[in-house]
Structures are given as C-alpha cells and as structure tokens.
N, C-alpha and C positions, 0 to 999 in steps of 0.2 A: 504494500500500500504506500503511494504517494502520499507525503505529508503537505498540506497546504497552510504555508505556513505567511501567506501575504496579508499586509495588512494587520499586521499584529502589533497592537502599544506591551512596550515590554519594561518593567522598572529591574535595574539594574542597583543592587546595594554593596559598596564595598567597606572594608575595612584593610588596613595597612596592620598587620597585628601579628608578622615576622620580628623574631626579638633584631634581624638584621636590616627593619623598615627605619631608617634615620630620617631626619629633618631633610637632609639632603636628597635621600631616597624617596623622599612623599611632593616633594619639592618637584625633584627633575622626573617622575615617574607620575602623574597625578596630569599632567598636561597631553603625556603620549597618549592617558589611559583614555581624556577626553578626546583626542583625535581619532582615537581608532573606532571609538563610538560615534561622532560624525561620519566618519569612515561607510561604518555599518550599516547608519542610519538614515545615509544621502543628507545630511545635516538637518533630517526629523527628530532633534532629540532635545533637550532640558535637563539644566543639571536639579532635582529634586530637594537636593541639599545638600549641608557639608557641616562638619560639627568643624570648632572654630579650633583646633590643633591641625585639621586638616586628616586624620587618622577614619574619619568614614564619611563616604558621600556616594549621593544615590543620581541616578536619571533616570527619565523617561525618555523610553526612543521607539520610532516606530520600521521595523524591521522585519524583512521575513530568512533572515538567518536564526537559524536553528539557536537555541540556547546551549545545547552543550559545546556548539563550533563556537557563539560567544566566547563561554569557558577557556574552550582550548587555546583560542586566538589570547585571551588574556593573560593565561598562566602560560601561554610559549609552546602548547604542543602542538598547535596544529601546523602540519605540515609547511604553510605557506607565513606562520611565525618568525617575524623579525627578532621578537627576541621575549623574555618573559615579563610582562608589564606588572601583575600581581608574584607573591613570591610563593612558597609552599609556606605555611603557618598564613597567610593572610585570607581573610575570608570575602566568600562571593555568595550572595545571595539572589536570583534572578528568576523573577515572575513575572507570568503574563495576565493582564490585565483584561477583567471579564468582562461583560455587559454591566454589571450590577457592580459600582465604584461608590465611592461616598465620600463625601472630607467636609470640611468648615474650616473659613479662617481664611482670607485671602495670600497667597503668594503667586508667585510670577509661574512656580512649574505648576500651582493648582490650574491656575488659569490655561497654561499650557496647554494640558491634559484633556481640560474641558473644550477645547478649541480644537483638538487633534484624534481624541481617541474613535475610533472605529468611521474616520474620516478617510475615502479615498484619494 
C-alpha cells in the first residue's frame, strides 16, 4: 500500500539534551535544523516555539515527507544526510496534526496553523 502522505501539517518538537549539546552546538546546529525544515516544507513551516536557553523548540510545517525520513534526515541516517543535525541523547518528538486541533491565546504559529492546516 501506497502511503498518501500530501498535504499533511506536521508539529515537529525538539530538544538538544546530549550531555555533548553546548551553547555553541544549539547555536550553530538550531539554524541548519531550521533550514532543513524549510527545506522539507517548501518554506510551509512556523517555528511553534523555543524555550528561552534555546534547548527545545517546536514547528509546524506542512509536508508530505514521511516522519520517520524526517527523523533520519535529522539525526544523519538517511542516506542523502549531510551530516547529523540532532545528536543521539537528544530528543525528537513529531506529530501529525488531525482535523480536530484546539488552542487559546494568540501567537504568530497559532495563527499560522489556523491559516495553513488542511489548506491546499
């Protein structure tokens, strides 16, 4: 079975939580990780948040690459990987977003969201 995967809003959560993730490393890795997600998402995406060390930040993007090639592209397995953007001890958390969402409280990726999801 073909998987049809177009057309999908997909929230993306990282965390930098390698005891070898330094200032430097969230720094100069934290911009690639944002490009490759442009990349992904023909520049359909929103950064959701970022807590203020800089150690976990989310997006929304709308993609129809597979969530596990996500994965791999980001931690460096997949075949056509430049190089490993998350490390091993850092965490990736990535869901696709339903019909049925909900939020309060205005920000820029709420609004986003509301503007993009299940939009051709």
């Amino acid at each position: 079975m073909i998987e049809d995967y177009n057309k999908r809003t997909v929230l993306l959560i990282m965390r930098f939580s390698n005891e070898n993730s330094s200032k430097k490393h969230k720094q100069e890795y934290a911009p690639k990780i944002q490009r490759l997600i442009e990349k992904l998402s023909s520049g359909a995406c929103k950064m959701a948040f970022a807590s203020p060390g800089g150690d976990e930040f989310g997006f929304f993007l709308r993609t129809n690459t597979p969530l596990r090639v996500i994965r791999a592209k980001l931690y460096g397995t997949a075949q056509d990987a430049d190089e490993a953007l998350l490390l091993s001890g850092d965490s990736l958390l990535a869901l696709e977003i339903g019909s049925d969402f909900d939020g309060q409280g205005y920000s820029a990726a709420w609004t986003w969201l509301q503007h993009h999801h299940g939009k051709d």
